[in-house]
PDB file of N, H, CA, C and O in Angstrom:
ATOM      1  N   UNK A   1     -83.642 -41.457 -10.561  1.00  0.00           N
ATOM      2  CA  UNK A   1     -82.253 -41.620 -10.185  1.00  0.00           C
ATOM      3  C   UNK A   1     -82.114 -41.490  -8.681  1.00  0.00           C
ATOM      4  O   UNK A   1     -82.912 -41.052  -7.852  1.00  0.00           O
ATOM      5  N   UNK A   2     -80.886 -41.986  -8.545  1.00  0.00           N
ATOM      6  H   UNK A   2     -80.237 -42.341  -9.218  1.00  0.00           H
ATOM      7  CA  UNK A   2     -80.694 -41.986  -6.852  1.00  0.00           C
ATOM      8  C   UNK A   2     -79.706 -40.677  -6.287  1.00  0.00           C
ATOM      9  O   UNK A   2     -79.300 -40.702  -5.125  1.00  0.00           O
ATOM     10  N   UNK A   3     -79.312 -39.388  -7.332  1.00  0.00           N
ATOM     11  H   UNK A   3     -79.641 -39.368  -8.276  1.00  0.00           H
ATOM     12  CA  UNK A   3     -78.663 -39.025  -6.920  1.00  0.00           C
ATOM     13  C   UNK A   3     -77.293 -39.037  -7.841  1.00  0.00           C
ATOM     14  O   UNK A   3     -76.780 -37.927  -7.984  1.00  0.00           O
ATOM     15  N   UNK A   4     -76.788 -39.890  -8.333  1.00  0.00           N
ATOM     16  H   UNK A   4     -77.205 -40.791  -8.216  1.00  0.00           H
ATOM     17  CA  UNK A   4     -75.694 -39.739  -9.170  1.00  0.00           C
ATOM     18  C   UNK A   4     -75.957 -38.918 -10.750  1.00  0.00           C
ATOM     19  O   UNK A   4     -76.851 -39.155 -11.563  1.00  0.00           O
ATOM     20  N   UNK A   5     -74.762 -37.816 -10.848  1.00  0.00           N
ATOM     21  H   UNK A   5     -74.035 -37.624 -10.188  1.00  0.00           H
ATOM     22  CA  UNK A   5     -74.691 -37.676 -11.994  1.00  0.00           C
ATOM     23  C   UNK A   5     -74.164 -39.227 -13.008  1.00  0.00           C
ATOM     24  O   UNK A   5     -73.168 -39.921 -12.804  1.00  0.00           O
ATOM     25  N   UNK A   6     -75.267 -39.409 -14.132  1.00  0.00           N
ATOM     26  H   UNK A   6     -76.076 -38.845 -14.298  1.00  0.00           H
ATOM     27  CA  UNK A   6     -74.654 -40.109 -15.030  1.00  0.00           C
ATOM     28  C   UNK A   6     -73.841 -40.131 -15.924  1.00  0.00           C
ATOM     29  O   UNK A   6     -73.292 -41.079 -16.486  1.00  0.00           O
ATOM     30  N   UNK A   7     -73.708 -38.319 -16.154  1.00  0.00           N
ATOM     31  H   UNK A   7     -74.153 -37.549 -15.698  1.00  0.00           H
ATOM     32  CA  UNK A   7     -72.436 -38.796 -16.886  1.00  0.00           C
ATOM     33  C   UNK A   7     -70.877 -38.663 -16.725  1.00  0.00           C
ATOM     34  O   UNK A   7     -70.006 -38.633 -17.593  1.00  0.00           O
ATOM     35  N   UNK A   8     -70.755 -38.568 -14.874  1.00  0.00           N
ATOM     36  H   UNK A   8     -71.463 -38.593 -14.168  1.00  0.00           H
ATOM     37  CA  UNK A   8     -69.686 -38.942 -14.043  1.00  0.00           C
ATOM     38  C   UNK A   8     -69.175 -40.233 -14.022  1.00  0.00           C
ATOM     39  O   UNK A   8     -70.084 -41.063 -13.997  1.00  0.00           O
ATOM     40  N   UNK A   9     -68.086 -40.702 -14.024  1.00  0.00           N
ATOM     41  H   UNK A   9     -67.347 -40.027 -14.044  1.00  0.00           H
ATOM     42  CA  UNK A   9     -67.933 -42.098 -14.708  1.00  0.00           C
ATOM     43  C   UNK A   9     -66.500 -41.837 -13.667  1.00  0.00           C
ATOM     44  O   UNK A   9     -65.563 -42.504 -14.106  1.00  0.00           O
ATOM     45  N   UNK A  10     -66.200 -41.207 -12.680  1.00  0.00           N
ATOM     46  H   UNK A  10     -66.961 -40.665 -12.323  1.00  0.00           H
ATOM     47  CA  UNK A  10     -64.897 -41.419 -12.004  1.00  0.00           C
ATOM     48  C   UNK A  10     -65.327 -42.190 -10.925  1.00  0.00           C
ATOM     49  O   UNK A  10     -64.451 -42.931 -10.479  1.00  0.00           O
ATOM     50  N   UNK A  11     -66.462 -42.242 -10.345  1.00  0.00           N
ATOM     51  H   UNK A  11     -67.174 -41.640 -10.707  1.00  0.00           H
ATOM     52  CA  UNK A  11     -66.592 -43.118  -9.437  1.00  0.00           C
ATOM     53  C   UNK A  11     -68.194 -43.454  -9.243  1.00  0.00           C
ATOM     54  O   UNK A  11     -68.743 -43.171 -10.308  1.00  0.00           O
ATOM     55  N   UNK A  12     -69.016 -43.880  -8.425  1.00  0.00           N
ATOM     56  H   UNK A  12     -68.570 -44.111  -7.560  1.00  0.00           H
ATOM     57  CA  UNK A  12     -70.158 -44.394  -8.323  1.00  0.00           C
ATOM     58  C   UNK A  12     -70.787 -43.568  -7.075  1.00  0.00           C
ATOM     59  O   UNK A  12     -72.001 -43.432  -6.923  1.00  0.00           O
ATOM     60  N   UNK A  13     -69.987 -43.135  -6.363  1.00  0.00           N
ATOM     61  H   UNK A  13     -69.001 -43.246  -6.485  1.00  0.00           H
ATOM     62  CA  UNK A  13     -70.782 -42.435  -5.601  1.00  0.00           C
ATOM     63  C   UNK A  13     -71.954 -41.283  -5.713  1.00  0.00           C
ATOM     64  O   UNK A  13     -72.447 -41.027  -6.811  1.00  0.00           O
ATOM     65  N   UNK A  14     -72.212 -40.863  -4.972  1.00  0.00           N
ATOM     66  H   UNK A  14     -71.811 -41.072  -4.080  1.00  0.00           H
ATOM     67  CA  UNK A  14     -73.027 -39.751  -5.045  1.00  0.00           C
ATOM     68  C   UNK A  14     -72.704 -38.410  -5.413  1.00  0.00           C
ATOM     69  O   UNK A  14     -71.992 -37.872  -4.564  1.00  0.00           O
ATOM     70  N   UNK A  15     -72.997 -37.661  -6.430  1.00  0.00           N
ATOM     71  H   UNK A  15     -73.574 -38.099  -7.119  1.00  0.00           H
ATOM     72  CA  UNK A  15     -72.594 -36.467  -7.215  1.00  0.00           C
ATOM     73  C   UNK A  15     -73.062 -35.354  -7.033  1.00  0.00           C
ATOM     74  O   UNK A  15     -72.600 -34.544  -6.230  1.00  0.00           O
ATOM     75  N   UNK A  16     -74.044 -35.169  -7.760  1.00  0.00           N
ATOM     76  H   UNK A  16     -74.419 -35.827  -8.412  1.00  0.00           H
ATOM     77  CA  UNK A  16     -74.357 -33.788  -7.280  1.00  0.00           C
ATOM     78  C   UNK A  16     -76.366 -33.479  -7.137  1.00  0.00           C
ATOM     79  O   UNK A  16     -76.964 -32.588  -6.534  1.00  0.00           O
ATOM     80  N   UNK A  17     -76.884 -34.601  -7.943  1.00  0.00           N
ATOM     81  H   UNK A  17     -76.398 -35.325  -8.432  1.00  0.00           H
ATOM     82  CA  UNK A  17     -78.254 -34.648  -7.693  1.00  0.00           C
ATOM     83  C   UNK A  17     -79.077 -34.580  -6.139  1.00  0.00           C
ATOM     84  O   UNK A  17     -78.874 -35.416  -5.258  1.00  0.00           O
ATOM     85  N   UNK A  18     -79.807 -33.694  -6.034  1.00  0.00           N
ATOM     86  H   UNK A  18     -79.972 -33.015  -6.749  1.00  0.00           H
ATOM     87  CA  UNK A  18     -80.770 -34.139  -4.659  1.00  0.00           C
ATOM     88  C   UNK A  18     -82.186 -34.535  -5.051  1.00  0.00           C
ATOM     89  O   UNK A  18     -82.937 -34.248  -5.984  1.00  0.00           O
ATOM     90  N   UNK A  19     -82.261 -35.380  -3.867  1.00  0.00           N
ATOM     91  H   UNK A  19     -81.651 -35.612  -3.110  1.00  0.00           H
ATOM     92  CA  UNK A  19     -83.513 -36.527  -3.925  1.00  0.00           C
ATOM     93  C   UNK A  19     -84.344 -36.016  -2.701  1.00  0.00           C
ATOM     94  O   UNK A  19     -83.984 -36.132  -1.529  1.00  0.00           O
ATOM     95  N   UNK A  20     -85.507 -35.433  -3.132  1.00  0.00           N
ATOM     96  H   UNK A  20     -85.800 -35.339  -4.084  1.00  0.00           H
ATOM     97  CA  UNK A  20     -86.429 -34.746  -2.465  1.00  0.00           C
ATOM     98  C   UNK A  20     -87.038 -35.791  -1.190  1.00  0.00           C
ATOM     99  O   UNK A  20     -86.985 -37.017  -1.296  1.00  0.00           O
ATOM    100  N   UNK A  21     -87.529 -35.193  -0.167  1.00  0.00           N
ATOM    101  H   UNK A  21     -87.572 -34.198  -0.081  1.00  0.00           H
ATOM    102  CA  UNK A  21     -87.689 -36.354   0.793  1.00  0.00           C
ATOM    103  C   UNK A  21     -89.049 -35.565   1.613  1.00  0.00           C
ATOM    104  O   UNK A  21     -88.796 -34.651   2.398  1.00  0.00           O
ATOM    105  N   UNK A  22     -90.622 -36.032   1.340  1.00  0.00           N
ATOM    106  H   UNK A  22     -90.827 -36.774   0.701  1.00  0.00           H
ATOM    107  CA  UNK A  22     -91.197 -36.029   1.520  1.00  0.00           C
ATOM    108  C   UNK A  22     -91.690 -36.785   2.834  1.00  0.00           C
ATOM    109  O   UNK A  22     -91.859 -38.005   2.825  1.00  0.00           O
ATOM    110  N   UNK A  23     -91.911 -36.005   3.959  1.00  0.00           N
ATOM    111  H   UNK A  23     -91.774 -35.014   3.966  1.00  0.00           H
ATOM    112  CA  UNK A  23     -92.565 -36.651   5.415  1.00  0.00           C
ATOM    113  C   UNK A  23     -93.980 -36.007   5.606  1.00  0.00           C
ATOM    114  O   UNK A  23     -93.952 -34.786   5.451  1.00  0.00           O
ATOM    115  N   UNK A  24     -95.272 -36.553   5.920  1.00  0.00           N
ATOM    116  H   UNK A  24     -95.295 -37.544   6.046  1.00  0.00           H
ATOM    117  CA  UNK A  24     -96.465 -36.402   6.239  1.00  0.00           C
ATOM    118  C   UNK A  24     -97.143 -37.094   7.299  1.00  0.00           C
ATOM    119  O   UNK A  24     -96.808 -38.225   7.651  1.00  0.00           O
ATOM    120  N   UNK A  25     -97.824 -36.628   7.673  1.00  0.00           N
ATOM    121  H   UNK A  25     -98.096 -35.709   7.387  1.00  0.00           H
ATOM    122  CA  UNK A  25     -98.787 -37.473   8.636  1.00  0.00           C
ATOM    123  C   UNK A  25     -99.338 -36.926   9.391  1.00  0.00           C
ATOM    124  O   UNK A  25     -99.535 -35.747   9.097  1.00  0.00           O
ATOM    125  N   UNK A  26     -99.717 -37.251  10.312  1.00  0.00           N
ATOM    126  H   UNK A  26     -99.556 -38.209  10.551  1.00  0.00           H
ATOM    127  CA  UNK A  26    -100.751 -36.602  11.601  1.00  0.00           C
ATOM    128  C   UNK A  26     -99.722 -35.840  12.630  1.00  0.00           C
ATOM    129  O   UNK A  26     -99.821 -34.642  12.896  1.00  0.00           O
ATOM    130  N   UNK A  27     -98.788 -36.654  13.132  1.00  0.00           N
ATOM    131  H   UNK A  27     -98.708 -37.627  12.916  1.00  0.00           H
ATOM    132  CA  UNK A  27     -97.858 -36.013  14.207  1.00  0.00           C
ATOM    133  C   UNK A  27     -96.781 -35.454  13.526  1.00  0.00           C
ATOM    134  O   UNK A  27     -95.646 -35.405  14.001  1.00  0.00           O
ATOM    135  N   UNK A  28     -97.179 -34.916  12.137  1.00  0.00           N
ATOM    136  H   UNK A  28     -98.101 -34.955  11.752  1.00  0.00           H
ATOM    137  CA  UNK A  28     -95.515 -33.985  12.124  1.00  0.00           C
ATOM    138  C   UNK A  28     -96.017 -32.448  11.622  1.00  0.00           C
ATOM    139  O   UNK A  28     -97.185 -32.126  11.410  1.00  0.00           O
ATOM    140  N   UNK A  29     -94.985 -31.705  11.508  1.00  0.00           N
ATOM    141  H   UNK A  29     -94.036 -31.967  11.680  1.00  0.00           H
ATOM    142  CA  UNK A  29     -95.521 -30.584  11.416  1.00  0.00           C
ATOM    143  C   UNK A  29     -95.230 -30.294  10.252  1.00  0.00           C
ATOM    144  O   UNK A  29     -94.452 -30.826   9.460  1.00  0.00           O
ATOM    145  N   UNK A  30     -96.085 -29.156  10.146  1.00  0.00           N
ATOM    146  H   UNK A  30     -96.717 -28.724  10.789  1.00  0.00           H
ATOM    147  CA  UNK A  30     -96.483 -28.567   8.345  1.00  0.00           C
ATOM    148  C   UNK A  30     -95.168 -28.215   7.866  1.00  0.00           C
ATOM    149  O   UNK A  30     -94.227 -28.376   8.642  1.00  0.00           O
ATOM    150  N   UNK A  31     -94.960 -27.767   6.725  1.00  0.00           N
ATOM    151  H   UNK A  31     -95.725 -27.636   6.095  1.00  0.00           H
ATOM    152  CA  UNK A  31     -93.959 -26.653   6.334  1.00  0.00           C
ATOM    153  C   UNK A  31     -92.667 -26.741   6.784  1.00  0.00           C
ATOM    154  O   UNK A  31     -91.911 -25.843   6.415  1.00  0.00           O
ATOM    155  N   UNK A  32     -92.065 -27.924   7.752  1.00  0.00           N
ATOM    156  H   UNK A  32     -92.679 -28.654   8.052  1.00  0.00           H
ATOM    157  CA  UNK A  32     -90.549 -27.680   7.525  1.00  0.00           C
ATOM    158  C   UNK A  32     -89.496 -28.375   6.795  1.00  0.00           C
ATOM    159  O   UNK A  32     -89.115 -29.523   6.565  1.00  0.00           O
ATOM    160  N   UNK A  33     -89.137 -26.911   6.482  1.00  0.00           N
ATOM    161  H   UNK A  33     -89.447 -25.979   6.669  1.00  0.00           H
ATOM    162  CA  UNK A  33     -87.757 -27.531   5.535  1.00  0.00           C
ATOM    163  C   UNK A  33     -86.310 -28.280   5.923  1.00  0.00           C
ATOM    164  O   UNK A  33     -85.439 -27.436   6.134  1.00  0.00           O
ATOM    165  N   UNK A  34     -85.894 -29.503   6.053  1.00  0.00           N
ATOM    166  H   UNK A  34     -86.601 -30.189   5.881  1.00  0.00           H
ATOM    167  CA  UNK A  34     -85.068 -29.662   6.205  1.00  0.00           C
ATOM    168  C   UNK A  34     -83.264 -29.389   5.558  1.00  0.00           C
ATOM    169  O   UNK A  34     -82.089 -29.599   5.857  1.00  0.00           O
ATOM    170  N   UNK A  35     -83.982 -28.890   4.689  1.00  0.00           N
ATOM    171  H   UNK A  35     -84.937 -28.719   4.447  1.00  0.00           H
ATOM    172  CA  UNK A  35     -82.570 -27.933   3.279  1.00  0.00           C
ATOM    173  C   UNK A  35     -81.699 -29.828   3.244  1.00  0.00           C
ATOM    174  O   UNK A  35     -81.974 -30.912   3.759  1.00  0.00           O
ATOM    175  N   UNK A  36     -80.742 -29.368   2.444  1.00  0.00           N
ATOM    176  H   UNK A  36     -80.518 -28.487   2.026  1.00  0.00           H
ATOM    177  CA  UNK A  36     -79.785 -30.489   2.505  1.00  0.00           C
ATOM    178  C   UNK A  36     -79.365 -30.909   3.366  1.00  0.00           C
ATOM    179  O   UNK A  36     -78.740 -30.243   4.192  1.00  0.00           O
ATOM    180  N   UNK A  37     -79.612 -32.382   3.468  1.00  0.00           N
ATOM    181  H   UNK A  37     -80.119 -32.924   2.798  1.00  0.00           H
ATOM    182  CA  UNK A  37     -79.038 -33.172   4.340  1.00  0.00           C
ATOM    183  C   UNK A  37     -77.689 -33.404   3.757  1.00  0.00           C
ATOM    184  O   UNK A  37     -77.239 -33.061   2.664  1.00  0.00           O
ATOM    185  N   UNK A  38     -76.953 -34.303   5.089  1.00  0.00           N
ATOM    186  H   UNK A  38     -77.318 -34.582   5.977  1.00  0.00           H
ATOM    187  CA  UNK A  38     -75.168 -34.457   5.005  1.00  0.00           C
ATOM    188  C   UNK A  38     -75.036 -35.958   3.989  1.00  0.00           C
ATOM    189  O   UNK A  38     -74.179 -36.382   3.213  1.00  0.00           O
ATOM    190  N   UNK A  39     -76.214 -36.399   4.415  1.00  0.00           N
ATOM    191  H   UNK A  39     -76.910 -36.055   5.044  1.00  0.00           H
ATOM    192  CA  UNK A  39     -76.109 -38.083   4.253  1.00  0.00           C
ATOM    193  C   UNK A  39     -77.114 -38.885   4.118  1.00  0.00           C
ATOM    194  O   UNK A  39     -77.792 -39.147   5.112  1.00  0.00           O
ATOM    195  N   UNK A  40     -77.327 -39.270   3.253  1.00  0.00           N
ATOM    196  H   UNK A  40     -76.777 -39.057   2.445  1.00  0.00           H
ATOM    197  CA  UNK A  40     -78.985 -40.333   2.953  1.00  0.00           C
ATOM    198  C   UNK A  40     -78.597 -41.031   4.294  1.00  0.00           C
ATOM    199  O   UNK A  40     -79.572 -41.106   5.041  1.00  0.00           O
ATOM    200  N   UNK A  41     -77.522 -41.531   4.783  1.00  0.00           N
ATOM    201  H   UNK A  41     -76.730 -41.470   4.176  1.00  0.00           H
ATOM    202  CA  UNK A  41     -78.022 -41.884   6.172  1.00  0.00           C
ATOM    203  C   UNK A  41     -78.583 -41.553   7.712  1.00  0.00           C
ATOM    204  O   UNK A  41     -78.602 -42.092   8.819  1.00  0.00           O
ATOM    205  N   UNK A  42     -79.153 -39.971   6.885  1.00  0.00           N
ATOM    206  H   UNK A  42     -79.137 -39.533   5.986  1.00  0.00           H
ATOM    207  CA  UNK A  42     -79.799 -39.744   8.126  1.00  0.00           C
ATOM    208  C   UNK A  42     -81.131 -39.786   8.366  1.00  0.00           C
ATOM    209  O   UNK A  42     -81.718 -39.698   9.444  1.00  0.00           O
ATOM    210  N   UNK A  43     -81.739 -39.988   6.812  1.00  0.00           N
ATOM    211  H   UNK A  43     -81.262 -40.059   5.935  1.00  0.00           H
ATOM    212  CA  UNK A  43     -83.041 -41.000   6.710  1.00  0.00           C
ATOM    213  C   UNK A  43     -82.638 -42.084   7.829  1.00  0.00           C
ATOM    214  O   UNK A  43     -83.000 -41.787   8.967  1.00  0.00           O
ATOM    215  N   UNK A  44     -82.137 -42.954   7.718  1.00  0.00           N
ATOM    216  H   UNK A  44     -81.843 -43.195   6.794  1.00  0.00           H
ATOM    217  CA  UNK A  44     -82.164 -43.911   8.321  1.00  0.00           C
ATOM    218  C   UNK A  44     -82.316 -44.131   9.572  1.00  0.00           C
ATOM    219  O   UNK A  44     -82.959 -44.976  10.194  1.00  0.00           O
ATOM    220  N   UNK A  45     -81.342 -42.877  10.017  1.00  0.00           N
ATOM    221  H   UNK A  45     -80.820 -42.190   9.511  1.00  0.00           H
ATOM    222  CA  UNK A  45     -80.923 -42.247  11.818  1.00  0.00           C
ATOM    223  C   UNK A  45     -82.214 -42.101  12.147  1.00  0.00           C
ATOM    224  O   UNK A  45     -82.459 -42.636  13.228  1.00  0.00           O
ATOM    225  N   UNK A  46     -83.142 -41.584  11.635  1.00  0.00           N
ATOM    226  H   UNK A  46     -82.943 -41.150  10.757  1.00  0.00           H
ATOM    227  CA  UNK A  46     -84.468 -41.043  11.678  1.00  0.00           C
ATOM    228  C   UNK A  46     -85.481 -41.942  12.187  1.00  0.00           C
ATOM    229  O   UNK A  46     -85.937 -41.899  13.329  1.00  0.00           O
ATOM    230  N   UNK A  47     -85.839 -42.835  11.193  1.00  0.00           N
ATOM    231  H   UNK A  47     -85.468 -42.870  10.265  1.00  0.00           H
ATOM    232  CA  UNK A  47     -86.427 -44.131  11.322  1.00  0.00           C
ATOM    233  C   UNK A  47     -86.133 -44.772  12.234  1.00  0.00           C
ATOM    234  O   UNK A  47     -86.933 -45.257  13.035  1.00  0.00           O
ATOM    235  N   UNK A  48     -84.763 -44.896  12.268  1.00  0.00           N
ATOM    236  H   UNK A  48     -84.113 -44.503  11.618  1.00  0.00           H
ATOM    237  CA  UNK A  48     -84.418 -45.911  13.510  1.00  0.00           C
ATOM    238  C   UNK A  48     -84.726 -45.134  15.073  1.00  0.00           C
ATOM    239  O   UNK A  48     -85.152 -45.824  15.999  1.00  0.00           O
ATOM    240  N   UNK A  49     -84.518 -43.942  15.222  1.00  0.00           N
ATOM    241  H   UNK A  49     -84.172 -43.382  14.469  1.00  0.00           H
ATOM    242  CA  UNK A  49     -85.050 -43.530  16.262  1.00  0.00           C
ATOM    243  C   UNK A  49     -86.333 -43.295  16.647  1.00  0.00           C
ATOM    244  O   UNK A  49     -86.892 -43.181  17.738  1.00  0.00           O
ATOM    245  N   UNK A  50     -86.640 -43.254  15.624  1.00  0.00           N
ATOM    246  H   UNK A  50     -86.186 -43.347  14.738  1.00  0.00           H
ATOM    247  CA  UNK A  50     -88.208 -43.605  15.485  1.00  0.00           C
ATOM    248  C   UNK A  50     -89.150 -44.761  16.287  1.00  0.00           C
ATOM    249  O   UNK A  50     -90.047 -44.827  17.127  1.00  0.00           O
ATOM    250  N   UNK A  51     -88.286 -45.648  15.405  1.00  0.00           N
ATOM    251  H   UNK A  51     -87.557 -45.595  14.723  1.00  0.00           H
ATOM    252  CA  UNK A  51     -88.817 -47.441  16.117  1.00  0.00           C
ATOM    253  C   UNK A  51     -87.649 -47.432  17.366  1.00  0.00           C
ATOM    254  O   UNK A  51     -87.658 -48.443  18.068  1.00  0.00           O
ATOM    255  N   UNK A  52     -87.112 -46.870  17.546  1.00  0.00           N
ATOM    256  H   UNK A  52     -87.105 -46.049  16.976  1.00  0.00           H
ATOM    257  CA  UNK A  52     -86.503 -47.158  19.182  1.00  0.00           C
ATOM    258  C   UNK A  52     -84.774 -48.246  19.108  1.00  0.00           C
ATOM    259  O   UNK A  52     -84.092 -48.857  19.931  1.00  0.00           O
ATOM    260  N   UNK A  53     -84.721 -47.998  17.787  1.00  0.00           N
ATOM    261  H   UNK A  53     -85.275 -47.501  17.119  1.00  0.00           H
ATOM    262  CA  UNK A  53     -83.600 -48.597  17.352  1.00  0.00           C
ATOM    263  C   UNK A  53     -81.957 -47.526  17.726  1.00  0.00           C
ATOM    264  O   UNK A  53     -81.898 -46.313  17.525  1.00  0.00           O
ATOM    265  N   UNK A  54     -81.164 -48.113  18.109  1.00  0.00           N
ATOM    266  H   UNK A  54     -81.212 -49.098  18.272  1.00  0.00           H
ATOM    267  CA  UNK A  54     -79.940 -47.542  18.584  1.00  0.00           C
ATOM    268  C   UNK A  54     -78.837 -48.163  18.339  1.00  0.00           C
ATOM    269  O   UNK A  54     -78.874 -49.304  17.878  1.00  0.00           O
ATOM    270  N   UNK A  55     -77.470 -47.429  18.644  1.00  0.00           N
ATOM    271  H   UNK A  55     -77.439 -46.502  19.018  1.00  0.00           H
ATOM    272  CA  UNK A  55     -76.112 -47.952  18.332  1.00  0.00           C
ATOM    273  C   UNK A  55     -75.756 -48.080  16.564  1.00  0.00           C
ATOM    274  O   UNK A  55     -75.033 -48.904  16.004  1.00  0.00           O
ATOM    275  N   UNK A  56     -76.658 -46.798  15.887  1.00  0.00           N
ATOM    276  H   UNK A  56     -77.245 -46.129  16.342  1.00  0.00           H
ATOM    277  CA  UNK A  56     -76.246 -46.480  14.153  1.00  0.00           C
ATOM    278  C   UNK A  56     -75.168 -45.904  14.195  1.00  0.00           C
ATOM    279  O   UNK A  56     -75.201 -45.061  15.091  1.00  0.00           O
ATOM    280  N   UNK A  57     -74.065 -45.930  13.594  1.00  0.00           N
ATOM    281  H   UNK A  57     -74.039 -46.615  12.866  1.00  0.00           H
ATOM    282  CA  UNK A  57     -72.968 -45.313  13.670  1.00  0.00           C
ATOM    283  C   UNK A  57     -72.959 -44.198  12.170  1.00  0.00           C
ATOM    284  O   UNK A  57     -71.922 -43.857  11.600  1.00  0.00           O
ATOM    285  N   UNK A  58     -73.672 -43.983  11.957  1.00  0.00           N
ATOM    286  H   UNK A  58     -74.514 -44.260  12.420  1.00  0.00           H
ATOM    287  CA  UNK A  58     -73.716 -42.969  11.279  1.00  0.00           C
ATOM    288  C   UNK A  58     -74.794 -42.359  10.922  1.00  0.00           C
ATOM    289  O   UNK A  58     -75.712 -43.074  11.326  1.00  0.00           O
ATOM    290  N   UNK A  59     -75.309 -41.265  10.292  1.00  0.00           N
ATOM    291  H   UNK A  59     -74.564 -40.685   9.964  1.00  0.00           H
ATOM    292  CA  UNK A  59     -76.454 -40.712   9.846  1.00  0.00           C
ATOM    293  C   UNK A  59     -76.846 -39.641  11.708  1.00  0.00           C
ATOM    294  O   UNK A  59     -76.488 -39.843  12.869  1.00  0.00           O
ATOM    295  N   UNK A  60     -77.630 -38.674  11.102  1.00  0.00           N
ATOM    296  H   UNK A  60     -77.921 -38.511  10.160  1.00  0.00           H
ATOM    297  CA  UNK A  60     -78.031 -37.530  12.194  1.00  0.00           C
ATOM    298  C   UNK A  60     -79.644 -37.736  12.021  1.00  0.00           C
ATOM    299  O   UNK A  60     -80.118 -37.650  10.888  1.00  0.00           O
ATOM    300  N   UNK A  61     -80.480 -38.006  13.130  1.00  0.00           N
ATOM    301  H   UNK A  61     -80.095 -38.076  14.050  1.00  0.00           H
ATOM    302  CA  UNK A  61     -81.945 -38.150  12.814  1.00  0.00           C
ATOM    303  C   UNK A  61     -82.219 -36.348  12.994  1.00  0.00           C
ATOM    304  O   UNK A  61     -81.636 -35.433  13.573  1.00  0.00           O
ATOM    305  N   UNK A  62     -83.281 -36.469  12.251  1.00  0.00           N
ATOM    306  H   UNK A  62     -83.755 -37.213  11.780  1.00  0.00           H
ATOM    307  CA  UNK A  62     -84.014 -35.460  11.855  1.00  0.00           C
ATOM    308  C   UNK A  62     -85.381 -35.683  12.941  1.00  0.00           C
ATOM    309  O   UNK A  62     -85.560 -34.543  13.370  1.00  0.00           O
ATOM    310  N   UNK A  63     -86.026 -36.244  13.343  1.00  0.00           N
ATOM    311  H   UNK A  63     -85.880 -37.170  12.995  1.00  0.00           H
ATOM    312  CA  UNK A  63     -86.778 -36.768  14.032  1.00  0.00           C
ATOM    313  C   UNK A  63     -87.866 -35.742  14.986  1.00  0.00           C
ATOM    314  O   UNK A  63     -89.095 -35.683  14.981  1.00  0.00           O
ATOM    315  N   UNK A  64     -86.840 -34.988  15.782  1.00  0.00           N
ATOM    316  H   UNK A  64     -85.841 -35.037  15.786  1.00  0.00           H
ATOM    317  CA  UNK A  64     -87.509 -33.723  16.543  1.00  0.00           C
ATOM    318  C   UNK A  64     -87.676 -32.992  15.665  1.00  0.00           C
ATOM    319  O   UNK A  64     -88.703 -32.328  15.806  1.00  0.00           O
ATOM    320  N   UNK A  65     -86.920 -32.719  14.459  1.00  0.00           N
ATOM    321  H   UNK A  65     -86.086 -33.259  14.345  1.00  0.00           H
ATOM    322  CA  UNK A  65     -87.247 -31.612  13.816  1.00  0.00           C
ATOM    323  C   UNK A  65     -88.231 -31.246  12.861  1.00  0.00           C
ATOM    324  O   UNK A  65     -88.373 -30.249  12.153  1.00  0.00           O
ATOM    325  N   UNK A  66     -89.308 -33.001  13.116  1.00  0.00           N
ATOM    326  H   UNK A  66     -89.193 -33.810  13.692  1.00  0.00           H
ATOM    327  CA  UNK A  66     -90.398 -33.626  12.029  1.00  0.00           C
ATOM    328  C   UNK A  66     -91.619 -33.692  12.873  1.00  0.00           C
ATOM    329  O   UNK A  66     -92.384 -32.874  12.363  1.00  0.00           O
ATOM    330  N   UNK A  67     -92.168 -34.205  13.835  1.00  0.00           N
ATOM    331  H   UNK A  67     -91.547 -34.870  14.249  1.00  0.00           H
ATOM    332  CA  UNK A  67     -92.883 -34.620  14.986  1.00  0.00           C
ATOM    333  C   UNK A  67     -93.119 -33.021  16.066  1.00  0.00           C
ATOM    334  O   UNK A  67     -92.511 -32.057  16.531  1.00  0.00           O
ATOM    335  N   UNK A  68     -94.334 -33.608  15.991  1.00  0.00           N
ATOM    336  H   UNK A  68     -94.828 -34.391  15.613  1.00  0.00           H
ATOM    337  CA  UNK A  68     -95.243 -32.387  16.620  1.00  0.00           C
ATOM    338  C   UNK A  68     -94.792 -32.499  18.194  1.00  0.00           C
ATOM    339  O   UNK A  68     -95.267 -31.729  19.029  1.00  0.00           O
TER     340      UNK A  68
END
């Protein structure tokens, strides 16, 4: 699932499920927790600052708080 309770039926948005978000690699660091995020769009904020992408109007990158 993406996050929605299914058997909420008032609207489609996002409910109350969290969707675990796994980062690894060489340049990031061990062990941190990012606790709940505000907004699956800050995956995105992330990435995009990542690749050097700018002008997202929403989402908070996590980015420094991943990278060695």
């Amino acid at each position: 699932d993406h996050g929605c309770d299914p058997t909420y039926i008032a609207h489609t948005d996002h409910t109350r499920e969290y969707v675990p978000l796994l980062v690894t690699g060489s340049m990031t660091k061990p062990g941190v927790n990012l606790g709940a995020r505000e907004t699956f769009a800050d995956i995105g904020a992330t990435a995009a600052e990542y690749l050097g992408v700018s002008g997202l109007k929403r989402g908070t990158s996590f980015l420094k708080e991943i990278l060695l």
